[in-house]
C-alpha positions in Angstrom: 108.8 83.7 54.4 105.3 83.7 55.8 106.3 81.0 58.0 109.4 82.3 59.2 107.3 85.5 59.8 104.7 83.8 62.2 107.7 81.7 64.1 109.5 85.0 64.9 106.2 86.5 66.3 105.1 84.1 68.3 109.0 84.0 70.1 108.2 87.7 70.4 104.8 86.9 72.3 106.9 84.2 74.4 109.7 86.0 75.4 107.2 88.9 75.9 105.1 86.7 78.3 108.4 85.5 79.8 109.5 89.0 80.8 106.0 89.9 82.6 106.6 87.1 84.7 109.7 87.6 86.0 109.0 90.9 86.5 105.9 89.7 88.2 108.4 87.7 90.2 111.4 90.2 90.8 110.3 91.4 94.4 107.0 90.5 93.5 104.6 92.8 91.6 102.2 94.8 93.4 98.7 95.5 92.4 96.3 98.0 94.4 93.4 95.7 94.2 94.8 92.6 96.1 97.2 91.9 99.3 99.6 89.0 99.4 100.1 88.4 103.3 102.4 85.9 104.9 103.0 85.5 108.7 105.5 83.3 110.2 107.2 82.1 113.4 110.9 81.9 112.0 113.1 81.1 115.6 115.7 83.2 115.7 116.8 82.7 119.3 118.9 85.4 120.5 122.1 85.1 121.9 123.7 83.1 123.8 121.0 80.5 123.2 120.6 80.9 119.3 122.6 77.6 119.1 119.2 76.1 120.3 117.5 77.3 117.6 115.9 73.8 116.0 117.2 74.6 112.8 120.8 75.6 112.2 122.8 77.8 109.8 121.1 81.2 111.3 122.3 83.2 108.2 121.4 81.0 105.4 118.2 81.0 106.9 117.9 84.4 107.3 118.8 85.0 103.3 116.5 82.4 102.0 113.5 83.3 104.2 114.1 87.0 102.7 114.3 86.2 99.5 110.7 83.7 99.7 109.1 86.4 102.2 109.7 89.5 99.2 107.0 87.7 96.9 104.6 88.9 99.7 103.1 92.5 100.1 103.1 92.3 103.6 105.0 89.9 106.1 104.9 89.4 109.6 107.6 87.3 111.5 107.4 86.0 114.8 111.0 85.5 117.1 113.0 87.5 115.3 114.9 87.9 118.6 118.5 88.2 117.3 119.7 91.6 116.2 121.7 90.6 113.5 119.6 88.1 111.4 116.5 90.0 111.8 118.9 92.8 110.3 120.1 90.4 107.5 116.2 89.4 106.7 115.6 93.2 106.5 118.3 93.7 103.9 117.5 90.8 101.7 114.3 91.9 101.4 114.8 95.2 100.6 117.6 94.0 98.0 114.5 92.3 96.6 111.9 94.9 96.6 115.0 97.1 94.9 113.7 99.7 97.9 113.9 100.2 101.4 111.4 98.4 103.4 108.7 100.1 105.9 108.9 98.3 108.9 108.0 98.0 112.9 109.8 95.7 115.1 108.7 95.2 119.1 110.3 97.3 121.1 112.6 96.1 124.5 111.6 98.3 127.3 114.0 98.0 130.7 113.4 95.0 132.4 113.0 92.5 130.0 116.3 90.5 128.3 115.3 90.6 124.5 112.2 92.3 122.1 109.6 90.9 121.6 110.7 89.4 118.4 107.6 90.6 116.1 108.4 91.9 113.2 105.9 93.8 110.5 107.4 94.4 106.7 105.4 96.4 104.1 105.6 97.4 100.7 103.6 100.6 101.6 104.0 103.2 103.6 103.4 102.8 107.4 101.0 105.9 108.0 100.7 105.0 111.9 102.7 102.8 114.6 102.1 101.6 117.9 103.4 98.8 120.2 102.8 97.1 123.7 104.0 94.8 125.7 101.8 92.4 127.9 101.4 92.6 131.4 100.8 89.0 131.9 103.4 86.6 131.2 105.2 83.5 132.2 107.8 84.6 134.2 111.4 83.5 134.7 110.8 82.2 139.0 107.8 80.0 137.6 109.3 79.0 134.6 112.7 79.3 134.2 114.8 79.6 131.1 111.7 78.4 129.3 109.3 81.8 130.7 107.9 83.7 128.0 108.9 86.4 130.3 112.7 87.1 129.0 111.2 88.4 126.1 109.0 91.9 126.2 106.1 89.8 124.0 103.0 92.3 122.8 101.3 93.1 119.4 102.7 95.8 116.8 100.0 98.0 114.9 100.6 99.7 111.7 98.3 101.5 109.0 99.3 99.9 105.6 97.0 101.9 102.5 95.7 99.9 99.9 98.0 101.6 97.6 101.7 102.6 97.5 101.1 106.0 95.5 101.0 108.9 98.5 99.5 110.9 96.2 96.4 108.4 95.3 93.4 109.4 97.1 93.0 106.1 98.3 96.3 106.0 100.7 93.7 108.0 103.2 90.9 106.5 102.3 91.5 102.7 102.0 93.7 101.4 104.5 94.0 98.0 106.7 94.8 98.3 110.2 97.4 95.1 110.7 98.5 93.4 114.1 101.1 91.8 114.8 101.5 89.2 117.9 103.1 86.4 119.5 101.3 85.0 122.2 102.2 83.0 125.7 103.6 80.0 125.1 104.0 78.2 128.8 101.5 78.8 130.8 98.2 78.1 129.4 96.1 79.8 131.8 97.8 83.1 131.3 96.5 82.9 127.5 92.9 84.2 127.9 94.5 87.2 129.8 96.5 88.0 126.4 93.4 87.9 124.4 91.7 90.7 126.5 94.9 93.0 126.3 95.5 92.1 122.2 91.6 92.8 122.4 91.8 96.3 123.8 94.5 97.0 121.9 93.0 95.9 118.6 90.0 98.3 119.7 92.5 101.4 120.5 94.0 101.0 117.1 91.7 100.5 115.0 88.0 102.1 113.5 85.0 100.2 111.8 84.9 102.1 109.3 88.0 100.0 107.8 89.3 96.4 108.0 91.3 94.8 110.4 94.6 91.9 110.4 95.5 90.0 113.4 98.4 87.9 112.3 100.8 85.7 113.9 101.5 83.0 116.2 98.7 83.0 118.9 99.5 79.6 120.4 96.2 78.5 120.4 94.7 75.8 119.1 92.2 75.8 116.0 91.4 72.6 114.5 87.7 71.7 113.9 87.0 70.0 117.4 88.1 73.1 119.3 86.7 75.8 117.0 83.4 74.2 117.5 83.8 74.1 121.2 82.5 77.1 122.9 84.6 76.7 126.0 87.9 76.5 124.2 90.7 79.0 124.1 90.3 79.6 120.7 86.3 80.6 121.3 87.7 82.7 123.7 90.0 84.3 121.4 87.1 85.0 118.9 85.0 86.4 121.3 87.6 88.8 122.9 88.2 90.2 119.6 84.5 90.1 118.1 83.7 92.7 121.3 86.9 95.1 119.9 85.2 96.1 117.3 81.1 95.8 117.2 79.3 95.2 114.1 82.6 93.9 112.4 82.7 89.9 111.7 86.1 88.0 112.2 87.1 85.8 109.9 89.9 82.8 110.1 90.9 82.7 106.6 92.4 79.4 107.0 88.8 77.5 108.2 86.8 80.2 105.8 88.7 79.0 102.6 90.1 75.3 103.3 87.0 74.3 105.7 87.8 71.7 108.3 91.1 70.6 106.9 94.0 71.0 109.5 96.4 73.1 108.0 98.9 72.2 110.8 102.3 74.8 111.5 104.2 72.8 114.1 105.4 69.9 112.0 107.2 70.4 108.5 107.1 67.4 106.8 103.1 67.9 106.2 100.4 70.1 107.3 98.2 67.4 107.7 99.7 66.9 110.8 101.1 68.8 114.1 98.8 72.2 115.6 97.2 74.9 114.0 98.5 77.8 116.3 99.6 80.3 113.4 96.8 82.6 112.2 95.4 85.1 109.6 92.1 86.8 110.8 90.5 89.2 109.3 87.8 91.3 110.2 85.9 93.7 107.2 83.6 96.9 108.4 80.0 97.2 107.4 79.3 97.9 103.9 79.3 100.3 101.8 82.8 100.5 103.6 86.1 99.4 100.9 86.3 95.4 102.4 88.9 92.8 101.8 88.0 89.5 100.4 89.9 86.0 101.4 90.9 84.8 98.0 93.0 82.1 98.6 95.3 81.5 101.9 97.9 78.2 102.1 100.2 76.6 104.8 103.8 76.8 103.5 106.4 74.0 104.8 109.2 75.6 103.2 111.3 72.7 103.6 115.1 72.8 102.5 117.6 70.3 101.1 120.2 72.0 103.5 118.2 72.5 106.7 115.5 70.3 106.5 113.1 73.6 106.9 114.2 76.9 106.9 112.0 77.2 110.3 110.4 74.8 113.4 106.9 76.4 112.1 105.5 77.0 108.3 104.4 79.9 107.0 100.7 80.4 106.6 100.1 82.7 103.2 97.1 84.4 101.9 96.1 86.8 99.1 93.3 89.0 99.7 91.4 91.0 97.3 89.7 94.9 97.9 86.4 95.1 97.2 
């Protein structure tokens, strides 16, 4: 009896366990002490050149990066160019999170033949929004089909809170300012122009007095040899953004955490191979301000039985913790 009283406890304590975790899992559980961030260029080509996307079955796509993306707290996609499957990610991932989503998406102002594909998701509330669009560009006579200029590329901006309760105290007091970008892809020289605009931007938007996210695709390189050169486009980058907020350090949470391993986004069959161009950067206010702490970040392949990878980049993830 005493036997069969301890067996049917312990089955209590593991289907107990069992349940927290997958309702850790369902949507992902949120906690107002940490931030689970994923960014990630997911090439949705709009039409009529989403056939040339380099990965095929747009909607499958769409569904499974959703439903991977909803474990996250806060996700920022790249190329989300075509109407409908950035609609279809939107659903899934509200279908996850059993809510709707908050959400910015770039805008498409006259002139320009799609968006600018980024797209911001949050589990919070979105207290503030901005966008722009850059004013330097590759353009179509230089280019071609291949210009950057097609789309209207820029940053988004929102105000995520550290908590989802509206009533907490914290919503206004501890908040993250997060950006959103995609930058030039074609013509190189054009780059360092970006960084000045994302720059200003970055200092319109947001205070020292709380921290700062750049995510995204910033096509620009970062492995060791060019973070240690001072003349590169990634030094650049760093300093451009170090002089939009004074006083407040940048970090890349990638070469913070993992060092001077590669953690490469072009290629999916490894990340030990292919460029670093995709990005989490963080920058913290000066203390006694609330600060957020890299805890642990990853490059995700996301590779699939069905499409090889569900995109032509992976997925950089991190979780970061208030302090």
């Amino acid at each position: 009896m005493i036997q069969l009283f301890w067996s049917g406890l312990v089955l209590f304590a593991i289907e107990a366990s069992l349940l927290l975790i997958s309702q850790a899992h369902a949507g992902g559980s949120e906690s107002p002490d940490s931030l689970r961030v994923i960014t990630y260029n997911v090439q949705f080509l709009p039409e009529p050149v989403s056939g040339r996307n380099e990965r095929p079955e747009p909607e499958y796509r769409a569904a499974r990066i959703a439903e991977l993306a909803s474990e996250f707290d806060l996700i920022a996609l790249q190329e989300t160019f075509h109407d409908k499957h950035r609609a279809l990610i939107v659903e899934g991932i509200g279908k996850a999170w059993s809510g709707e989503p908050h959400l910015i998406t770039s805008p498409t102002p006259d002139g320009f033949f799609t968006s600018g594909g980024c797209l911001l998701v949050s589990k919070r509330p979105l207290s503030t929004q901005h966008a722009t669009v850059f004013s330097n560009y590759s353009r179509p006579a230089d280019y071609g089909l291949r210009a950057d200029g097609y789309a209207a590329k820029g940053v988004v901006h929102a105000r995520v809170p550290r908590s989802s309760d509206v009533s907490s105290k914290s919503n206004s007091d501890d908040c993250v300012d997060v950006f959103v970008t995609h930058l030039e892809a074609r013509a190189d020289d054009l780059r360092p122009l970006q960084y000045a605009e994302v720059a200003a931007f970055v200092k319109l938007h947001s205070s020292t007095d709380r921290p700062a996210l750049l995510l995204g695709d910033l096509n620009t390189r970062g492995s060791v040899e060019f973070r240690g050169d001072p003349q590169s486009q990634y030094s650049q980058l760093m300093q451009q953004l170090a002089s939009a907020r004074s006083g407040c350090e940048w970090i890349d949470v990638w070469s913070h955490l993992r060092k001077d391993s590669l953690g490469g986004t072009t290629e999916q069959e490894s990340s030990d191979v292919g460029k670093r161009i995709d990005y989490i950067l963080l920058s913290n206010p000066a203390l006694p301000n609330p600060q957020l702490a890299p805890v642990t970040v990853a490059v995700e392949l996301f590779q699939d039985e069905k499409v090889t990878a569900l995109s032509d980049h992976n997925a950089v993830t991190a979780e970061l913790e208030w302090k």
